[in-house]
C-alpha positions in Angstrom: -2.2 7.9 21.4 -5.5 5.5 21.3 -8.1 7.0 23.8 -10.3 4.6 25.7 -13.0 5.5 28.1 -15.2 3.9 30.9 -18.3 4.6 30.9 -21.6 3.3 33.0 -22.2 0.9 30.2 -18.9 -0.3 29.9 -15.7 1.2 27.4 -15.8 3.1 24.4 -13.4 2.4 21.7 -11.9 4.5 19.3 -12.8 3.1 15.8 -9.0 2.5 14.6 -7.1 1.2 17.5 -3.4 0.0 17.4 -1.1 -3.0 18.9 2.4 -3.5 19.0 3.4 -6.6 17.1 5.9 -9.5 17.8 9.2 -10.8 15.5 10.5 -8.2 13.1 13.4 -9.0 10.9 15.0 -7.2 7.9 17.3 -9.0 5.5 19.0 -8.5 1.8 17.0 -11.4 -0.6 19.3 -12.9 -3.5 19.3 -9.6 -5.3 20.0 -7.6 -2.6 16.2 -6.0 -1.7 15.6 -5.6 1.1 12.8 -7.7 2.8 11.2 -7.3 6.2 9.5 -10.2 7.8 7.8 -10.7 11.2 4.8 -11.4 12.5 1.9 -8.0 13.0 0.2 -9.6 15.7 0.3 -13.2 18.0 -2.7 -14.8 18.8 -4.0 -15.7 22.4 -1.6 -13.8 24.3 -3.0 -11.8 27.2 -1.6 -8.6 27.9 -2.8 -4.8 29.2 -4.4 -2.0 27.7 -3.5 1.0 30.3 -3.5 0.2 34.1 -6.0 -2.7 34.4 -6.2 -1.9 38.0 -7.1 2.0 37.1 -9.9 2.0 34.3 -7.6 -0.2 31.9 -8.3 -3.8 30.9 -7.2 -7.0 29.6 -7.2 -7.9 26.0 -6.5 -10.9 24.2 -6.7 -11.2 20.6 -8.0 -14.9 19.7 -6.8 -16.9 17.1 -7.8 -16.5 13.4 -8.8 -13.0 14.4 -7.3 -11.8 11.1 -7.8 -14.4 8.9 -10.6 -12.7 6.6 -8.9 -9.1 6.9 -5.9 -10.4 5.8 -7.2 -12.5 2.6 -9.6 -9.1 1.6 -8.0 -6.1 2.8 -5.8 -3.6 1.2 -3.1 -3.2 3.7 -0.4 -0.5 4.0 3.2 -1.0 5.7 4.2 2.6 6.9 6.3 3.5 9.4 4.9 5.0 12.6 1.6 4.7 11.0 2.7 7.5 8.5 3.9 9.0 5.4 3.6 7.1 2.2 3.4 3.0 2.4 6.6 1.2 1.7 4.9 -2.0 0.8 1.0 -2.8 0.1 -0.8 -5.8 -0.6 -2.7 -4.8 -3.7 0.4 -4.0 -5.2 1.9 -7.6 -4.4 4.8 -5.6 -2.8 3.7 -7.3 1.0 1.6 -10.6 1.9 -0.1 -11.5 5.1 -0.8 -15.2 6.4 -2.7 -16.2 9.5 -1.3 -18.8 10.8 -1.3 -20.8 14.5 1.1 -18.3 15.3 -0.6 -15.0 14.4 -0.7 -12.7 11.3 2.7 -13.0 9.5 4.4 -10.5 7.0 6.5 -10.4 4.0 7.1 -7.2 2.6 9.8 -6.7 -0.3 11.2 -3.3 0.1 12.8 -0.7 -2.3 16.2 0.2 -1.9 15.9 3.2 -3.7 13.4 4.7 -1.2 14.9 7.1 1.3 12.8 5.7 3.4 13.4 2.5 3.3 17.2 3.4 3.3 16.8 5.3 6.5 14.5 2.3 8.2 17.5 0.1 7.1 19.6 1.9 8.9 18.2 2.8 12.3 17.4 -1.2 12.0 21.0 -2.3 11.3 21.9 -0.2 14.2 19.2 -2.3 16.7 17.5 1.8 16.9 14.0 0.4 16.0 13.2 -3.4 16.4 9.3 -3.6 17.2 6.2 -2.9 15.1 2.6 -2.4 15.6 0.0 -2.7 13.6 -4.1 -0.7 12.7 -7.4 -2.1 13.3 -10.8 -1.9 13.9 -12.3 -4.7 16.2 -15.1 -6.0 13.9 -16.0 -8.8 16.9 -15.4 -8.5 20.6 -16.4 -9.8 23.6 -16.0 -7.9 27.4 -16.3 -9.5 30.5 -19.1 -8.7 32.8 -17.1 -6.2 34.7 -15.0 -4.4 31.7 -11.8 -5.7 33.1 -10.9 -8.3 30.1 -12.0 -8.1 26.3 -11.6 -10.9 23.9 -11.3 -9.7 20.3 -12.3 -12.5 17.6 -12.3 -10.3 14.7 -10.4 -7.7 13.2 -10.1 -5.1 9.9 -6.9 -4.5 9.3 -5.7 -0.9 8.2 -1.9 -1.2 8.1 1.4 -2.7 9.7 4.1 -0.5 11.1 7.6 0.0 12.5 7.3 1.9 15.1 9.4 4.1 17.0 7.2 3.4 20.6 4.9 0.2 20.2 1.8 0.2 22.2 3.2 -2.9 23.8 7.1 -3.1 24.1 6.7 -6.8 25.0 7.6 -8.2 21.3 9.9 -10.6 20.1 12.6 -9.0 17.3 15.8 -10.5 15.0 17.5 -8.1 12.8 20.4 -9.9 10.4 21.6 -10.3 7.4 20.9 -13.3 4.9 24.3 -14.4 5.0 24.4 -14.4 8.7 23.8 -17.8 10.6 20.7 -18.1 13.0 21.1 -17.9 16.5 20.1 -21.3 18.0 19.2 -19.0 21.6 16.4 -16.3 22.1 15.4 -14.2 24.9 12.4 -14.0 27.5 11.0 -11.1 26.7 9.0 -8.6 29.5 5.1 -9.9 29.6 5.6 -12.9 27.1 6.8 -16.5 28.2 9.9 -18.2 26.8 8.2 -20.2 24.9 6.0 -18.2 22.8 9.2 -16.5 22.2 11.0 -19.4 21.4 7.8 -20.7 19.1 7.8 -17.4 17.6 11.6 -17.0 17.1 11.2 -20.6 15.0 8.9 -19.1 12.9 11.2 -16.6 11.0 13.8 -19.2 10.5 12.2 -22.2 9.2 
């Protein structure tokens, strides 16, 4: 688990930090691969790191925060933040796109991967929905009192489905590609319906 810790000069940070992530889906494309798509993080959307009202603050990650990570980095996909990567973006196999919305992913998956056959599964069953994804905050700002951080820039290390996200406030679809899109969503805990509903838009357009 990320450690933070207040200090007299304000909060130390842990140098790779992690986020849960909103809209996760996992689909068969026209040759049956398996593709995962979502987004790995929503722009300016407050929520809490810890108990704000014990030592814990509020963070917001602003928008375009990833932009230049996610044109330059080399990112992994894992799973819990583990084990060999599933997809990469230096090997084409997974692309990342800032958007309005936040940083969204494509990843094409192998189906001969017992991994990636055992995500499948514990997806198709609804047992793991959520993501999260690595970083380092390359540009921050705090609030005079600790209590709220603004982060403006961010390296990314890798996106992951995750078992527990650091948030559990996220936005998920799982179906299949020959299944018809829901015209309803859920309000999610900490998240307003219509982020969700912006959000939920985004996978199916």
């Amino acid at each position: 688990m990320t450690e933070y810790r207040r200090t007299d000069d304000g909060v130390e940070v842990p140098e790779r930090e992690s986020r849960a992530v909103s809209g996760l889906e996992l689909r068969s494309a026209d040759d049956g691969a398996p593709v995962l798509t979502g987004y790995a993080l929503v722009y300016d959307t407050r929520y809490d790191i810890g108990d704000p009202e014990r030592n814990g603050f509020t963070e917001m990650i602003a928008r375009g925060a990833a932009t230049k990570s996610a044109r330059e980095a080399d990112v992994r996909l894992l799973v819990n933040h583990d084990g060999v990567p599933i997809a990469r973006t230096k090997s084409g196999t997974m692309t990342l796109e800032s958007d309005d919305i936040g940083l969204r992913v494509r990843a094409e998956l192998d189906p001969a991967n017992p991994v990636v056959a055992e995500l499948r599964s514990a997806m198709d069953r609804g047992d793991m929905d959520e993501m999260s994804f690595a970083f380092r905050a390359i540009n921050d700002e705090w609030s005079s009192d600790y209590r709220e951080r603004t982060i403006r820039e961010v390296k990314l290390f890798d996106v992951s489905v995750v078992t527990f996200p650091a948030n559990p406030a996220t936005v998920a679809q799982l179906r299949d590609s020959t299944e018809p899109v829901e015209s309803t969503t859920t309000e999610p805990s900490g998240r307003s319906l219509a982020l969700a509903r912006r959000q939920y838009e985004a996978l199916h357009i």
